[in-house]
N, C-alpha and C positions, 0 to 999 in steps of 0.2 A: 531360254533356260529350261523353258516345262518340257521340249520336245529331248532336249538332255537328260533330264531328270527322267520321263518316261521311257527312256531307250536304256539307259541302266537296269530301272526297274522291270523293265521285258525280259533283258538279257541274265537278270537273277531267277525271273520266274522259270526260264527255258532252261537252264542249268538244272532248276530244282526238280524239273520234271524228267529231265535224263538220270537225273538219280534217283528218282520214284520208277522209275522203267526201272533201270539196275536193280534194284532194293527188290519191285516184287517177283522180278524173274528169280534171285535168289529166291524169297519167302516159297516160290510156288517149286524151287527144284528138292529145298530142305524138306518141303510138304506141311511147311507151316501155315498155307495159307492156298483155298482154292476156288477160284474163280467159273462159275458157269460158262459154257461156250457165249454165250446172250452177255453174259455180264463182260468178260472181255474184250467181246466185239464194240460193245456200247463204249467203253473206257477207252479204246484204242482208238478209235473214232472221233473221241472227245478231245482227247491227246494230240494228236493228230493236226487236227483244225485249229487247235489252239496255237501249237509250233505253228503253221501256217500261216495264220492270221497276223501273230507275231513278227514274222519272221519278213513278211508282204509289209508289213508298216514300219517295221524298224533294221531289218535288215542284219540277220541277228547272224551269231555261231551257233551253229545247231551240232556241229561236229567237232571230235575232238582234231581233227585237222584243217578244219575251219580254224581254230582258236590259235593253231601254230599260226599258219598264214597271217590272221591280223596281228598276230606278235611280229611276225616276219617286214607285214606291210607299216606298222607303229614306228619298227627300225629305220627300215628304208625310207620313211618320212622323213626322223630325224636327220638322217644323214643326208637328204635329199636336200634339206631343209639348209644344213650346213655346208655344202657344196656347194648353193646357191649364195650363200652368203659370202663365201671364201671368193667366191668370183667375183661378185660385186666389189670386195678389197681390191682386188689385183687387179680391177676395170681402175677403178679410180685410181690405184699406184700408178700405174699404165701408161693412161692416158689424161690424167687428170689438167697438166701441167698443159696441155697443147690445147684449151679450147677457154672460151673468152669467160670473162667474169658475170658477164649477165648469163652466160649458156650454165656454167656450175649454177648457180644460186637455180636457174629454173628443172634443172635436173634434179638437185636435191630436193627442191618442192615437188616434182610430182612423182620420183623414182617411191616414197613412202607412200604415196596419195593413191598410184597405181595398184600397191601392193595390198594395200589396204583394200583396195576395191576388190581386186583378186582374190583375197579371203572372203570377203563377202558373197561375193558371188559363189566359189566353191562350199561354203557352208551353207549356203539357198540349193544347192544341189545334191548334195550328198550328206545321207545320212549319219554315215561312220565318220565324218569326217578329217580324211587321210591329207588328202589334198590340203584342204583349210589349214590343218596342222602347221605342214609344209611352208605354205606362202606366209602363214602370220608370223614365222620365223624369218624368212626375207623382208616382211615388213618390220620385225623389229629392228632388225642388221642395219634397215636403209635408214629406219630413223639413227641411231645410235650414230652411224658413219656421217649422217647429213649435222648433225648436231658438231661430231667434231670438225667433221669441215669447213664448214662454216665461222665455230672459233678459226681457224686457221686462216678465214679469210677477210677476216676482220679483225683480227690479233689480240681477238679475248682471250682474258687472261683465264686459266684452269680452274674450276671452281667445283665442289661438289653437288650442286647443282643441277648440272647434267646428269649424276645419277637419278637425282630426284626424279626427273623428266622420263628418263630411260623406265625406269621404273613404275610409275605412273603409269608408262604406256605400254609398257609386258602388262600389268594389272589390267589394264582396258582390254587389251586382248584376250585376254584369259576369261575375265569374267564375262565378256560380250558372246563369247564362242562356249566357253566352257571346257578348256583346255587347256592343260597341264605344262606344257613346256614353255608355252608365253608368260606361265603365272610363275615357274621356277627362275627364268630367267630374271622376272622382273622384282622379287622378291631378292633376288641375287644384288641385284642395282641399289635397292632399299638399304641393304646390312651393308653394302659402301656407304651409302649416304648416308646413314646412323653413326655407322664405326667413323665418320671423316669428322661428321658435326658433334662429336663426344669426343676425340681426337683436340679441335680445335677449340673448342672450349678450354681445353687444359692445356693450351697453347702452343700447341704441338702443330707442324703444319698439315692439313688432315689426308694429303697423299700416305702420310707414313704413321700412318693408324695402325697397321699389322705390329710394327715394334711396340706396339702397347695392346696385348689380349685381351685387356678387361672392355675393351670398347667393342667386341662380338660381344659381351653376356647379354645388353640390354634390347639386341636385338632377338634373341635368342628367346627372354622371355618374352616380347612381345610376340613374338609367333605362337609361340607357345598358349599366349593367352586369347589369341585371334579366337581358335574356334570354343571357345568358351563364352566368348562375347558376340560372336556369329557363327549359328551353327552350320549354317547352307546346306537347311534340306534339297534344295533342288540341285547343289553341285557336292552330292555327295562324298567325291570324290579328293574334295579341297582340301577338306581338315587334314587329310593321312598324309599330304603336302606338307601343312603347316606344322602339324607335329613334330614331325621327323625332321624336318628342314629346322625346325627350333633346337629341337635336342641336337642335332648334330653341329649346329653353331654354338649353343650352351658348351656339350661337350666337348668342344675342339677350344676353348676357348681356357675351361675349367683346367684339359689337359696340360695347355703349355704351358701354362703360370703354377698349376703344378711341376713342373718340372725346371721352368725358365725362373730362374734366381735372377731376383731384380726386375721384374719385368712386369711387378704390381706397383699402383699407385695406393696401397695400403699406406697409413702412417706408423708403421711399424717396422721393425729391424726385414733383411731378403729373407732372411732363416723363417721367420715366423712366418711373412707372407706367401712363401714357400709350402709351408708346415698346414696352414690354414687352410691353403685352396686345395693341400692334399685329403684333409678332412670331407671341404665342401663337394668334392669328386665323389668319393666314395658314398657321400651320403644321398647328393646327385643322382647316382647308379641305382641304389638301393631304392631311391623314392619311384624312380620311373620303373622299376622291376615293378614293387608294391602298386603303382597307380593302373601300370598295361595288364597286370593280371585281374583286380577287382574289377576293371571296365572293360577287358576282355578287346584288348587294343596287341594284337600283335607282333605288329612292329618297334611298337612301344618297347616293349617287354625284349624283344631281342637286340636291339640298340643300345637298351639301357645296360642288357647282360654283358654286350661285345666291350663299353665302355668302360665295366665295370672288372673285366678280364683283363683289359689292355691297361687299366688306373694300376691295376695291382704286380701287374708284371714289370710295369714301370718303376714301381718302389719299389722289387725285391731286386732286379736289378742295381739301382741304384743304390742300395742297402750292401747286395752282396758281390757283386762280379769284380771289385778291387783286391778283393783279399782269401774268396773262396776257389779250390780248385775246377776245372769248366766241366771237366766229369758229372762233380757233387753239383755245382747249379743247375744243368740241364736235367740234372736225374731230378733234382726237387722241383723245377718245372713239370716234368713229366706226373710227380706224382702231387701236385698242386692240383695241377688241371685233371686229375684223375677225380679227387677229393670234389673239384667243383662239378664233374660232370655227374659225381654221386647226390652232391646237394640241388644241384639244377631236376636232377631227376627223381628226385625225391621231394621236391615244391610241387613239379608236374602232377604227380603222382594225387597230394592232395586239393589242387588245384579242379583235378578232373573227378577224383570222389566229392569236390562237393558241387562239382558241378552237375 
């Protein structure tokens, strides 16, 4: 985790110093700013060594076409990742049926065990961790596939359970390596197995949790609440996971039951629980606008806005497209999102003077 946590913190500091290069090269063309022959030489020297040294330990982007490439290589991980796994499926559709029941069970046990070992190995060897990425995505697949197969071969019965497990083990992955896509995955598995066990509880069978959207909020705010409760200095990169992966379960959540009559377990009439979650949406939107700008959260900030355009287009739609002509609605569209692009730009605006 610390060799994680140091390789970010490297790759901020080398950025920061490519734009201290940019910065004084303007300062010194404006003539704002100038530097002795001796004094630059010293500074670009220091500069220099330090990229270097950096760069020799941690294996950094030093260029802006370095930075495409690792976006390039991040891709082609994932896809790598899932091509490995797609094949894995269609080995076992395959051929699954033509080999003995002690051969499956010992495939399943070491096809995970392998994979797992393989990410360890490529995360002992590489810094950037492209590979790792890769394989801990095949070792999720294998677990996930060996799980159902297994039901299948001993004719358990489906239970949500198996999320539990799946998810448990994206989280081990993630947190062991420090890596993103094992932790979405498994987080993924989690808000099944939340949404299934708040499903069944209300007795519903908890496959068919989706027909009931109030069973996403509570996983929603649990995420939401993670990185308040654990900051992870050293996987700084978790929480901006956990937030957005909260708000967009929140918000996906807040939306349908706004919109889906009938489809809250309020004790209230469809109309009002309807009417309510329309309230709770837009207030929703307005809070996370308010909380991403005072803590200077991004993502936050532009999620909340995109939730908060699409909350509201959804009720003048549903308000006006019966009875108004499509001329007059698309033009009061047009001049809606004019009006918000003024108020969006005018939050900016003091936003950045008091910043």
């Amino acid at each position: 985790m610390d060799a994680i946590s140091q390789r970010h913190e490297a790759q901020a500091r080398a950025d920061r110093i490519g734009a201290f290069r940019e910065e004084l090269a303007a300062l010194e063309r404006e003539g704002a700013l100038t530097l002795t022959d001796e004094q630059r030489r010293t500074l670009d020297q220091h500069l220099a060594q330090t990229l270097a040294s950096l760069s020799r330990r941690f294996d950094l982007d030093l260029t802006p076409s370095q930075r495409r490439l690792s976006w390039g290589m991040r891709i082609v991980s994932a896809l790598g990742g899932l091509a490995f796994c797609t094949a894995l499926f269609f080995f076992v559709y395959r051929f699954w049926g033509l080999l003995a029941q002690p051969v499956q069970v010992a495939l399943l046990t070491a096809v995970p065990l392998a994979a797992l070992g393989a990410t360890e190995f490529a995360a002992r060897r590489e810094r950037t961790l492209y590979f790792a990425s890769l394989l801990s995505l095949v070792a999720f697949a294998a677990f996930v596939i060996d799980l159902n197969v297994l039901g299948v071969i001993f004719n358990l019965i489906p239970s949500p359970g198996a999320f539990l497990a799946w998810g448990l083990f994206g989280l081990a992955l993630a947190y062991r390596y420090g890596l993103r896509l094992p932790l979405i995955a498994g987080l993924a598995c989690l808000i099944v197995f939340l949404g299934a066990i708040v499903a069944s509880s209300r007795g519903i069978y908890w496959a068919n949790f989706p027909e009931r959207p109030e069973t996403l909020l509570p996983s929603g705010l649990i995420l939401l609440a993670v990185p308040l409760v654990a900051p992870h200095r050293k996987l700084d990169l978790f929480p901006v996971v956990y937030r957005l992966g909260g708000l967009s379960i929140l918000f996906l959540g807040l939306l349908i039951l706004s919109v889906w009559e009938g489809a809250s377990w309020l004790p209230v009439s469809a109309h009002w629980a309807e009417y309510i979650y329309q309230v709770l949406s837009f207030g929703a939107a307005s809070l996370g606008i308010w909380v991403g700008i005072r803590r200077a959260m991004t993502g936050v900030v532009n999620l909340s806005a995109a939730f908060f355009v699409v909350s509201l287009y959804a009720r003048l739609t549903e308000w006006w497209w019966s009875w108004m002509p499509k001329y007059l609605f698309f033009l009061l569209m047009g001049l809606i999102a004019l009006a918000l692009l003024a108020a969006f730009q005018r939050l900016r605006r003091r936003v950045g003077g008091a910043a």
